[in-house]
Every structure is written in C-alpha cells, then in structure tokens.
C-alpha positions in Angstrom: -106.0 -87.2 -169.3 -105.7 -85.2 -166.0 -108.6 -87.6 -164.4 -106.2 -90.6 -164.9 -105.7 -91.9 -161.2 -102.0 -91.7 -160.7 -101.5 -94.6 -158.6 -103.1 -97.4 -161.3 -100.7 -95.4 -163.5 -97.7 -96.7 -161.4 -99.4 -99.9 -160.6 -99.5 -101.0 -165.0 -96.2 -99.4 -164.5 -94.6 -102.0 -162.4 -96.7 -104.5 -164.2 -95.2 -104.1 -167.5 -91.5 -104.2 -166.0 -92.1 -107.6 -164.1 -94.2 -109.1 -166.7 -91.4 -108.5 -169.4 -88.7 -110.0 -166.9 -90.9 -113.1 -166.5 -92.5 -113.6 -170.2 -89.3 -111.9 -172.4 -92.4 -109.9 -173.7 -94.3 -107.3 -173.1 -98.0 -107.9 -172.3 -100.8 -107.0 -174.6 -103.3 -104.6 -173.8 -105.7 -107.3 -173.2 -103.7 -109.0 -170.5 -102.9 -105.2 -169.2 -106.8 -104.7 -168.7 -107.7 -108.2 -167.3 -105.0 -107.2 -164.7 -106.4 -104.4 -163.9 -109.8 -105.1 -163.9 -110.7 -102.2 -166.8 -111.9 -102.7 -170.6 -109.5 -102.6 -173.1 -109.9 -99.2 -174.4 -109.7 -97.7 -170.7 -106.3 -99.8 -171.0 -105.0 -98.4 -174.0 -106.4 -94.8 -172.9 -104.4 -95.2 -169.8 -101.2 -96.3 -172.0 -101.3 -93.2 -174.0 -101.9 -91.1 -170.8 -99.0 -93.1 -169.6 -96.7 -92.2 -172.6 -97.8 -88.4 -172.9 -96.6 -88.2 -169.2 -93.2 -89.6 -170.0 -93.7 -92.9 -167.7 -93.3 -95.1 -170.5 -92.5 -95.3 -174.5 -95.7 -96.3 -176.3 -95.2 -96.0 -179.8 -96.9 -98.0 -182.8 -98.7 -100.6 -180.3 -94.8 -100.9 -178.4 -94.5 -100.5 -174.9 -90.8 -99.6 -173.2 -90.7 -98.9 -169.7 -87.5 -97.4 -167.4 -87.1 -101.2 -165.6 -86.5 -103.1 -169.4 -83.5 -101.0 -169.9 -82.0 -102.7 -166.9 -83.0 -106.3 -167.6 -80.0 -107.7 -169.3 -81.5 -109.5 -172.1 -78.7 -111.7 -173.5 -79.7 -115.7 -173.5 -78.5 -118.8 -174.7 -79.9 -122.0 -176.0 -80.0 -125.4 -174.2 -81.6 -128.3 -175.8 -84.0 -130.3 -172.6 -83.1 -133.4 -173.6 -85.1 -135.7 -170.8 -83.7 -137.3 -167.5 -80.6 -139.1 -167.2 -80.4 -141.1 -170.0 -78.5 -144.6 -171.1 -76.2 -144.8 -173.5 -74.8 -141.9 -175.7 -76.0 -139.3 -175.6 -77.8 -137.4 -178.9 -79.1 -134.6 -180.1 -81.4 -136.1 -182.5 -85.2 -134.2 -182.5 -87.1 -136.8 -181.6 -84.8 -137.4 -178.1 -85.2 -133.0 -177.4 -88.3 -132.3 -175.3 -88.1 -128.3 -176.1 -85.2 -125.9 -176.2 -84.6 -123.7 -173.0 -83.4 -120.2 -172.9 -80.5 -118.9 -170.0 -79.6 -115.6 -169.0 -76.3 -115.7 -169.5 -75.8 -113.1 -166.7 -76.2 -116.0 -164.7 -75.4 -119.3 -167.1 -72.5 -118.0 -169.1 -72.2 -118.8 -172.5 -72.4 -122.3 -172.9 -72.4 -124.4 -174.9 -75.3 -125.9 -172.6 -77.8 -129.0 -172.0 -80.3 -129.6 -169.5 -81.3 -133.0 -167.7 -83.9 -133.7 -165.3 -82.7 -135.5 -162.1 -83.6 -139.0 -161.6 -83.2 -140.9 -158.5 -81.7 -139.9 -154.8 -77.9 -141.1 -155.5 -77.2 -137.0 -155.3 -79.2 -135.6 -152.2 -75.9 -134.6 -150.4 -75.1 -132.4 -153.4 -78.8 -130.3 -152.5 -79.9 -132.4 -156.1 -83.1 -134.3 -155.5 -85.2 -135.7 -158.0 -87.1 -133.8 -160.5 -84.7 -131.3 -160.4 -83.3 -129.2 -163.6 -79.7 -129.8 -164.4 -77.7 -127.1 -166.3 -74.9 -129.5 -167.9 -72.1 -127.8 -169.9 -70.3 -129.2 -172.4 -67.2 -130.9 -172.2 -64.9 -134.0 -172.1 -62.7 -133.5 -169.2 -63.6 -133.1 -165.8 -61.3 -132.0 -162.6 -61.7 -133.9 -158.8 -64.9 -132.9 -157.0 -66.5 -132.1 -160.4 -70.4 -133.4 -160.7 -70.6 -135.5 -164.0 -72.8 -136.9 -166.7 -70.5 -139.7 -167.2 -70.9 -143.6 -168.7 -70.9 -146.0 -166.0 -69.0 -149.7 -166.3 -72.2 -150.7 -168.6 -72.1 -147.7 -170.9 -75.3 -146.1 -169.1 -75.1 -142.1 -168.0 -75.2 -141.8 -165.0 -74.9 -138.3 -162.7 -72.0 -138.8 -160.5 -69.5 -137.1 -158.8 -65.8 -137.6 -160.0 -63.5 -138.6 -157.2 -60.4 -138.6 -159.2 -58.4 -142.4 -159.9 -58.2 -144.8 -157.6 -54.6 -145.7 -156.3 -55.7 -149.5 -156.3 -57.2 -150.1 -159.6 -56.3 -147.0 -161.3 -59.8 -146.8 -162.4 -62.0 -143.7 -162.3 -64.1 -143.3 -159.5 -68.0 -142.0 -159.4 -69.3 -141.4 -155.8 -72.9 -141.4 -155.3 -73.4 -138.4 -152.8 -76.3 -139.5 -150.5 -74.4 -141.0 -147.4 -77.4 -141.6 -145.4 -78.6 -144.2 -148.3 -75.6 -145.7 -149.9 -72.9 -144.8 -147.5 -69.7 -144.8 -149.6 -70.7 -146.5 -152.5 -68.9 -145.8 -155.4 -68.5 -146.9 -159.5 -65.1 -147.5 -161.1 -65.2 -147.7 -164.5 -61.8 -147.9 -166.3 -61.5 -144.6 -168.3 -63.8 -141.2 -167.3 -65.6 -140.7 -170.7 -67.4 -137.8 -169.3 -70.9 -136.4 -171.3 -70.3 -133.1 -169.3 -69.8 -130.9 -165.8 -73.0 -130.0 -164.0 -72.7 -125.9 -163.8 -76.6 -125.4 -162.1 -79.5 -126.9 -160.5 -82.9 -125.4 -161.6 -85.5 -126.4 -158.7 -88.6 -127.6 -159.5 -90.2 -127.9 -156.2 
C-alpha cells in the first residue's frame, strides 16, 4: 500500500467527486481504470489503498467521497415534451420524448415541463432556437411574464405577456426580436396561459 503514488490517489479522488455531480452516480471501477490508464485490479487495489487511508468510504463495491456530501442531491421530474407545440397541450406517453431530472437547488419544486425553442420570435429574451425551456405550471400569468400561451387560432405559442390592451381589451403577446418583427404583437381575446417560462437550458 505504501508504494501507491499519492498524487493518482488525489487525481481518482477528484474524479469520483466530479463524475458523481455529472452522472448522479458513481463510476465503476472499469470506467475508474480507463481513466486512468491502469487495469482493473490496479484500480480496485488503489480504491482499497484509498479507503484504508481515510480519503474515501469503499465499502461492499460503494464508493463515498468528502465532495458527494456537499452535492445537494434533491431533484424533480419534468416530462420533455417536444418543441412548441399546437393545440392543447398533453401529457399522453406517446407526445413525452423522456423525462428530465432538476436540481431543485436551482429549479425549485415544480411542478415542471420542458420545451425546446422553435423559431427566432424570442432572441431579445437571450432565447434562440434549440434552446431548453424550463416551463412551470400554471394558469395565470403577471405583465412582463414569458408564456406558453394559445394564440387567436388555438396554437401554443411562446410569447411574452404584455398585459390587456386599452383598445380592444384583448390580451396581448409580444414577440421579443425587434430587429425582425419590430413591434409585432398577437391579441387573442382571453390569456389561456399553458405556463410561465422559469429557465432556459442552452444547448449551444
């Protein structure tokens, strides 16, 4: 054990810590010794050396390192349910693409969706297509808010809400890309809003 070199030690250390952040796992010892470079039983050797040293917990194939215990863990579900889509929209299987997991260190609680971006109508609100959008749940949105909402023909659309219009009394969706559509906007006659944007995930 004394022969162990100290700083590979430190090195599958680190490793373990980032690799659990990224993969909400722990790596094998496998993907520990392609890492590295070594065969697997130099890997495993190296864990135990690791373990009897007090750098790390590994106990009945589990590893723990110091960095996991300040990872907060807690996470909640959001269902990827495609781009921008028309009409109502549904939970049903077939219309999820996969279920997410969000920290809710950063997220909150939810209760959640995600969207990709489609189009350019939200550049000025740094959303640009392809994007990820974190939508929360709700019916009722406040001025300024960004919106999944149904446009005049009953289509979803990703808008922001600029309150009711004095003339018409409608509600008004403003596309946010000046440069483009200048002050185009949508007035449909009630908000019937699918949710409030909370994030944007970039993909780019």
């Amino acid at each position: 054990m004394q022969h162990k070199n100290v700083e590979l030690m430190k090195q599958i250390n680190t490793y373990i810590g980032e690799f659990y952040l990224s993969h909400d796992r722990t790596p094998s010892t496998t993907e520990i010794a392609r890492k590295f470079g070594i065969s697997r039983s130099s890997a495993q050797r190296y864990l135990v050396a690791m373990n009897d040293s007090g750098m790390l917990s590994y106990s009945g194939g589990k590893l723990k390192v110091d960095q996991m215990t300040k990872i907060r863990t807690d996470r909640t579900t959001a269902p990827l349910v495609g781009s921008v889509p028309c009409g109502e929209l549904t939970y049903e299987e077939e219309n999820v693409e996969c279920v997410m997991t969000l920290p809710t260190e950063i997220f909150g609680s939810g209760p959640f969706y995600l969207l990709h971006a489609s189009g350019d109508s939200m550049e000025d609100e740094g959303i640009e297509d392809g994007d990820l959008i974190v939508v929360r749940i709700c019916e009722e949105a406040k001025k300024g808010d960004l919106v999944i909402a149904l446009d005049a023909e009953n289509r979803n659309t990703l808008k922001k809400f600029g309150g009711m219009s004095r003339k018409n009394h409608k509600a008004i969706l403003q596309y946010c890309n000046q440069g483009v559509y200048g002050n185009k906007v949508i007035y449909v006659d009630q908000l019937v809003c699918q949710g409030v944007v909370s994030h944007v995930i970039k993909t780019k």
